[in-house]
N, C-alpha and C positions, 0 to 999 in steps of 0.2 A: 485123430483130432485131439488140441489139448483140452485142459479140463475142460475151462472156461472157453472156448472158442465159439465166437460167436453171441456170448454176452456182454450186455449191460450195467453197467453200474454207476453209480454217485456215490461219493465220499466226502461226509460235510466235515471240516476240519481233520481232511486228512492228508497234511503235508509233513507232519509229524506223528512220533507216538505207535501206537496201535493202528491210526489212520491210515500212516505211511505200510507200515506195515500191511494189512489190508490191497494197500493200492497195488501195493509189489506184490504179493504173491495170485493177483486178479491178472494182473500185467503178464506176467511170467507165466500164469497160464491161457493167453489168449485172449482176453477183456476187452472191451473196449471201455476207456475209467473216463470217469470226470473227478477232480476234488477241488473242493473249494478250500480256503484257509481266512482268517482273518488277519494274518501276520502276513504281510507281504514278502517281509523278511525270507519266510519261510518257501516261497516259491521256487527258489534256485536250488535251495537244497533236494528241494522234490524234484523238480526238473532234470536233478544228475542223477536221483535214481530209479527214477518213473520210465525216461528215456521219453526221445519227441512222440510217441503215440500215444501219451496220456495228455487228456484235456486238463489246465490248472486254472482256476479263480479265483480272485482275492476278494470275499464277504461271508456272510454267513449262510445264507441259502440262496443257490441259484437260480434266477427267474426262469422259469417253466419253458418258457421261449425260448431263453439260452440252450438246455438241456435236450431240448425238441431239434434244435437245428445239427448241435452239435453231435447226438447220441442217437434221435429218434424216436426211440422209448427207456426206461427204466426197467430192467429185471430184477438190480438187487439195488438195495439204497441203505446204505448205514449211516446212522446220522451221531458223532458225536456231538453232543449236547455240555457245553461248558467246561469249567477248569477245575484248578482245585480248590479257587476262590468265588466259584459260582453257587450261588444258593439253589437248594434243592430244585425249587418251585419254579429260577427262572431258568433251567435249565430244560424244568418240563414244560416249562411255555415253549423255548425255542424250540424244543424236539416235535411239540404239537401243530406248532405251525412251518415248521419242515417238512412233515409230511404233509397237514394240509394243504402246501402247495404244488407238494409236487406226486402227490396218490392219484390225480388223474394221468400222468404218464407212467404208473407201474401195470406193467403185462397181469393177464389174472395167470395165477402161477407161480409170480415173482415174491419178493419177501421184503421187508424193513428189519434189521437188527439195529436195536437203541443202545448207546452204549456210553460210558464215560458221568453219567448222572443215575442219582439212584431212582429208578422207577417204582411206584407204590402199584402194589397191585392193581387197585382199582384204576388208575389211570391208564394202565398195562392193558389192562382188558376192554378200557373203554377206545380206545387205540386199535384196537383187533377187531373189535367186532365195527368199528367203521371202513375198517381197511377190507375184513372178511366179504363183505358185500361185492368188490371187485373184484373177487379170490387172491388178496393179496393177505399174506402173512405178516405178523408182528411179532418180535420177538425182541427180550431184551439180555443180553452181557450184561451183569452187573458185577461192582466190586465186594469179593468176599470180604476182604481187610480182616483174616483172621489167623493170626501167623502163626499161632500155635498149631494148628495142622500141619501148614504144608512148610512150615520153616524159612521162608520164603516167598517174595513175589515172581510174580510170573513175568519172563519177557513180553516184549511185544509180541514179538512173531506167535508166541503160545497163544497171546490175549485174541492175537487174529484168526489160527486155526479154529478155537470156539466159535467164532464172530459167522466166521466161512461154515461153518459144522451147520447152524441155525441160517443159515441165508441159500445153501445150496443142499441138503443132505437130510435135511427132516421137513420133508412135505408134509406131514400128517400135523407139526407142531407150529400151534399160535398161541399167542396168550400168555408165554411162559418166559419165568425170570431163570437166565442160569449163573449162578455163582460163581465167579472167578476170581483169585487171586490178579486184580491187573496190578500191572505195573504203576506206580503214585504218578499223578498227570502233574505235569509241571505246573508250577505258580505262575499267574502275567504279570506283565512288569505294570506301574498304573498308567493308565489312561488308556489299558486294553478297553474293548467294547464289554467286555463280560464283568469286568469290575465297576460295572455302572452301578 
């Protein structure tokens, strides 16, 4: 069996970026993927490398109905949350009500990795321990942004195996922020929905 065979997942804005990334190596190994995007734009490009057995959508979070009909349930759900023109705060609004909508179809077992906005701890933990109740895990990628280390940003595909490391390979871990060098998320152009 492959990795992933026989899992679940959502992908909120991930038709690009880390997202994309994400999708393709869930894909590649057996997944069944949803991702949604706000760029419509950006569906074709996903489309050519997702390949027809991933689900695409074009908004911010998928209504729970959609995700039920088309998936079943949720095992893994990574929600990018804003750009690099999104403020901190609304970024963790959107990430809060992502998962509030869609925590009653994650399996207990399953996981959320937050990613792409910076989580403060306290919001972190308050995110875990509501999700902990249906034994779902929370976990967040956050961006180191400290180049004197690693001299370098990280690719996508790097910024993904983290993402993947915390949504399928550490059962025991919630509640925690882990530091990565991501990759700089592109700017929207205006009249994105995030530069509201």
């Amino acid at each position: 069996m492959t990795k992933y065979g026989g899992r679940t997942a959502v992908i909120t804005g991930g038709a690009t970026g880390v997202g994309l990334a994400i999708a393709k190596r869930l894909v590649e190994g057996g997944a069944h993927v949803l991702v949604t995007t706000h760029t419509p734009a950006d569906l074709h490009h996903a489309r050519t490398e997702l390949g027809r057995t991933a689900h695409l959508l074009t908004g911010p979070t998928p209504p729970a109905a959609t995700v039920a009909a088309r998936l079943g349930r949720i095992d893994h759900l990574f929600v990018h949350a804003g750009t690099a023109t999104t403020p901190p705060a609304t970024a963790a609004t959107e990430a809060r009500a992502t998962l509030a909508a869609l925590l009653p179809l994650l399996t207990p077992g399953g996981s959320v990795v937050l990613s792409g906005c910076p989580a403060t701890q306290p919001a972190l933990r308050a995110c875990a321990r509501e999700a902990a109740a249906r034994g779902v895990r929370v976990n967040t990628v956050a961006g180191g942004h400290d180049d004197d280390l690693m001299q370098r940003r990280g690719s996508a595909d790097e910024a993904a195996r983290a993402a993947l490391f915390l949504a399928v390979d550490a059962p025991l871990t919630t509640g925690t922020e882990l530091p990565v060098d991501l990759p700089t998320p592109p700017a929207r152009t205006p009249g994105d929905p995030h530069d509201a």
